[in-house]
C-alpha positions as CSV (number, residue, x, y, z in Angstrom):
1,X,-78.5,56.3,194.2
2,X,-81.4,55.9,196.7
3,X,-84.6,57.7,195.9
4,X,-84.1,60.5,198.7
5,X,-80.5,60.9,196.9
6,X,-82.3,61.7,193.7
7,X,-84.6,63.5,195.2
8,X,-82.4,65.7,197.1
9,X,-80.1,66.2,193.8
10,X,-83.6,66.9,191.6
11,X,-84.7,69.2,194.3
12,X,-81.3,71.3,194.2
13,X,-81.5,71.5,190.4
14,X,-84.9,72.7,189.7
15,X,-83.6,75.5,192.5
16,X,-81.1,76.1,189.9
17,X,-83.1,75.6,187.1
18,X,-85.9,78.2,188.4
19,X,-88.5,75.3,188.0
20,X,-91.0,75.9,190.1
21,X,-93.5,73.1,189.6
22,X,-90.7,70.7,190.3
23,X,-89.2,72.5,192.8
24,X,-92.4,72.8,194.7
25,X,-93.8,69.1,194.1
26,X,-90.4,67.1,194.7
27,X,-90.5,69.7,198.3
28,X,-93.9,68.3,199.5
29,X,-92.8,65.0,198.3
30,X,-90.1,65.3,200.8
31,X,-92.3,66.7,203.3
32,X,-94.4,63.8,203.0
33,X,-91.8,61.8,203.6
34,X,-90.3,63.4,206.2
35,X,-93.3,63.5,208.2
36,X,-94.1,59.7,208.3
37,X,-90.2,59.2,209.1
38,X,-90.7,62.0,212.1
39,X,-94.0,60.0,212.8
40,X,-93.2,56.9,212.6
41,X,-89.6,57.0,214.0
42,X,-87.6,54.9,211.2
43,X,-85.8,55.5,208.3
44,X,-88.0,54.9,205.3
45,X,-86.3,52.7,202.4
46,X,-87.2,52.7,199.1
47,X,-90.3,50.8,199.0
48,X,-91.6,52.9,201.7
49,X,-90.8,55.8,199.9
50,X,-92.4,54.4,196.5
51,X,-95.8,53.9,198.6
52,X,-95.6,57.4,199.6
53,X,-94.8,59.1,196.2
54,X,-97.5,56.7,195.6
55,X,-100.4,57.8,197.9
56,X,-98.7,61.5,196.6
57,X,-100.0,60.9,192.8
58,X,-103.5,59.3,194.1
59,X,-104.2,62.6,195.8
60,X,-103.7,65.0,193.4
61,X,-105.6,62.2,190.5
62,X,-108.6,62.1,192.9
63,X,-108.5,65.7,193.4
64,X,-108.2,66.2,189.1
65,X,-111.4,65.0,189.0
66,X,-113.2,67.4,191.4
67,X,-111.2,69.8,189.4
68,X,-112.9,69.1,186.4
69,X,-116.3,69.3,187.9
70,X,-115.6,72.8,188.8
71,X,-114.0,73.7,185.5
72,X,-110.5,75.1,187.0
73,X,-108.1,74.5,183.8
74,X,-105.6,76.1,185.9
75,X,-105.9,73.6,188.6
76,X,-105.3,70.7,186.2
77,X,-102.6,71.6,184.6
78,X,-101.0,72.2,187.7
79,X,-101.7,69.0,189.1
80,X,-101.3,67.4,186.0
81,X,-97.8,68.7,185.9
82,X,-97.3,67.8,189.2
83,X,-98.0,63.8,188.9
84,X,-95.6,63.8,185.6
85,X,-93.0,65.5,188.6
86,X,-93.8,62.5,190.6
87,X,-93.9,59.6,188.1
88,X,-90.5,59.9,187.6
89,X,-89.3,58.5,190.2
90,X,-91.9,55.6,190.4
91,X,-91.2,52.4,188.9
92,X,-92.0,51.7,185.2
93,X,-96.0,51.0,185.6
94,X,-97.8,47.9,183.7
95,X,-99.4,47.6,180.5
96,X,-103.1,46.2,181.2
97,X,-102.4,43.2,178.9
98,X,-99.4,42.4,181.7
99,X,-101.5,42.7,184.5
100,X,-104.2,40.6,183.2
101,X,-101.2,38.0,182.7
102,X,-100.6,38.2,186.4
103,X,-104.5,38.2,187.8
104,X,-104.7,35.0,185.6
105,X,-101.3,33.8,186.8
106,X,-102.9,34.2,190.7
107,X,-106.3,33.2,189.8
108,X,-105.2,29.5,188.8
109,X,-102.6,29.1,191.4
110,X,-105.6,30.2,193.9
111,X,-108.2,27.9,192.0
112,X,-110.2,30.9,190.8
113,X,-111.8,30.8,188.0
114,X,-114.7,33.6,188.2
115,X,-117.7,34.8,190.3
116,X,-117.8,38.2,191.9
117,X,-117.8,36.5,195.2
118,X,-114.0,35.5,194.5
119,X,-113.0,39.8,194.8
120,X,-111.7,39.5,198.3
121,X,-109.7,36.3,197.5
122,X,-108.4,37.7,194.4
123,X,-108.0,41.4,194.9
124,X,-105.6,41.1,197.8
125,X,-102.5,38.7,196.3
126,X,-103.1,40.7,193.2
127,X,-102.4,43.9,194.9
128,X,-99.3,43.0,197.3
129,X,-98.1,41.6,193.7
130,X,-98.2,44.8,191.7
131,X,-98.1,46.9,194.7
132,X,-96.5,50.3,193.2
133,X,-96.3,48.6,189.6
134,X,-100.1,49.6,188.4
135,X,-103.1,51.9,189.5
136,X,-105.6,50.3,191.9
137,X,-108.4,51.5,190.1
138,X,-107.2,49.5,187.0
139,X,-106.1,46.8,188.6
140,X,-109.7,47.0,190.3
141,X,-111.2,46.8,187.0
142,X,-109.3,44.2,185.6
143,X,-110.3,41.9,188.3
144,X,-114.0,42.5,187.6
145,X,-113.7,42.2,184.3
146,X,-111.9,38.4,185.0
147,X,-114.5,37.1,187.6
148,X,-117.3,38.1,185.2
149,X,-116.0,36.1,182.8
């Protein structure tokens, strides 16, 4: 079953099930989706879909912390509720140990061994590797924490 497919079936179930959080989240998932298809005129697979859901939980993370600025509880939980909607139909992401493993892993095969000048030629074979597998922010922060070693 395709990610759309579970969508779809998810979609028709919290209908059923009266639950709006998911009902509502896995709908502007699907919008989202939809659009960039409509936009873009191709049939997204599921790697395309995974970069959406993707950008999907970054948004409503990076709007969780002006929501905590401004005090609205009501906002995060919302949200909050929303991402754990969305994370389920991500893949499994990394432990920080792994990715570490894998930034090492790139770093010899690219003859890096540190310096902050070495971000650019790390960070990017890094990312395309655990593209949709770990937050960009970690995986960020990992890399920094390498180079300064």
């Amino acid at each position: 079953m395709t990610i759309k497919e579970r969508l779809m079936a998810d979609f028709k179930e919290a209908m059923k099930a009266r639950d709006e959080v998911s009902k509502n989240t896995i709908s502007f998932a699907r919008a989202a989706i939809k659009q960039y298809e409509v936009d873009n005129r191709e049939e997204l697979d599921d790697e395309g879909i995974i970069a959406i859901l993707v950008k999907q939980v970054k948004m409503r993370k990076d709007a969780l912390a002006d929501f905590e600025k401004a005090n609205r509880t009501d906002l995060i939980d919302s949200y909050t509720a929303e991402i754990e909607v969305l994370k389920k139909y991500l893949p499994e992401q990394l432990s920080e140990d792994k990715i570490r493993e894998i930034i090492s892993g790139i770093a010899n095969d690219l003859g890096i061994e540190g310096g902050m000048n070495n971000m650019g030629k790390l960070m990017g074979p890094v990312m395309a590797k655990l593209k949709g597998l770990a937050d960009g922010n970690m995986v960020k922060s990992l890399v920094e924490e390498f180079l300064k070693k």
